[in-house]
N, C-alpha and C positions, 0 to 999 in steps of 0.2 A: 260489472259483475264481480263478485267478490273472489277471493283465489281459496282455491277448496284444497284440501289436504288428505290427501291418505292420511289410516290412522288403526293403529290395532290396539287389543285392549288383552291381557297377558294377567291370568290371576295368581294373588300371591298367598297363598294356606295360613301363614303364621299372622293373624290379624295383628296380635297382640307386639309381636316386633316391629311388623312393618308402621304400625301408626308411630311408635316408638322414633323411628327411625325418620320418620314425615316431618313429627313433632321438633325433633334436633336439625333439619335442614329447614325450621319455616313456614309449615302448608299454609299457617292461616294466613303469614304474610305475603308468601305469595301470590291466593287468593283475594287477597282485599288489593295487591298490584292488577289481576285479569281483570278484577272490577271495575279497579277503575281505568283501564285501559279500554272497557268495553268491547272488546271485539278486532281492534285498531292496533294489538302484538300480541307477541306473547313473552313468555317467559322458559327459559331453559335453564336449566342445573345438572351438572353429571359432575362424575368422578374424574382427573382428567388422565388420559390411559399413559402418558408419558412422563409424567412429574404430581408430588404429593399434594395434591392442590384439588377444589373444588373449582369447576371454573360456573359463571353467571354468567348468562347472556340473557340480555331483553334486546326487545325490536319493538320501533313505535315509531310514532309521527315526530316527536321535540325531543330532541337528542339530549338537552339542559335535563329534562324531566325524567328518561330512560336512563342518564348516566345516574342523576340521584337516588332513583328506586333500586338502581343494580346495587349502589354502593351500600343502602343501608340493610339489603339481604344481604350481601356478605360482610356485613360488620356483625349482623343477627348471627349468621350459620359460625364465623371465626368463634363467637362468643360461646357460641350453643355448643362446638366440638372440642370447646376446652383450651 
């Protein structure tokens, strides 16, 4: 049986920022990563609350495969924040 997740879903007013803001960390490559991960991880990005850094996390089956998707999101998001 597959492992089920809570999950809440939080709206945000300012359309126009927040795609802004999607667009500079990535969405669509992140997306085209869930796709092809199919179902089998996921992807995380946050601020990191102790130091100036974005941190990436993926989780998947081939660690060779997860370490290279992570690296070239955060080669994309380094480049995109200047």
């Amino acid at each position: 049986m597959p492992t089920r997740y809570l999950h809440t879903m939080v709206r945000v007013l300012d359309l126009d920022r927040s795609m802004a803001f999607y667009r500079l960390l990535g969405l669509e490559e992140i997306r085209r990563i869930e796709t092809r991960m199919a179902g089998s991880g996921r992807v995380l990005i946050r601020p990191s609350g102790t130091e100036p850094l974005v941190r990436v996390m993926l989780e998947g089956e081939d660690l060779d495969e997860i370490t290279g998707m992570a690296e070239r999101l955060a080669t994309l998001i380094t480049r995109r924040m200047g």
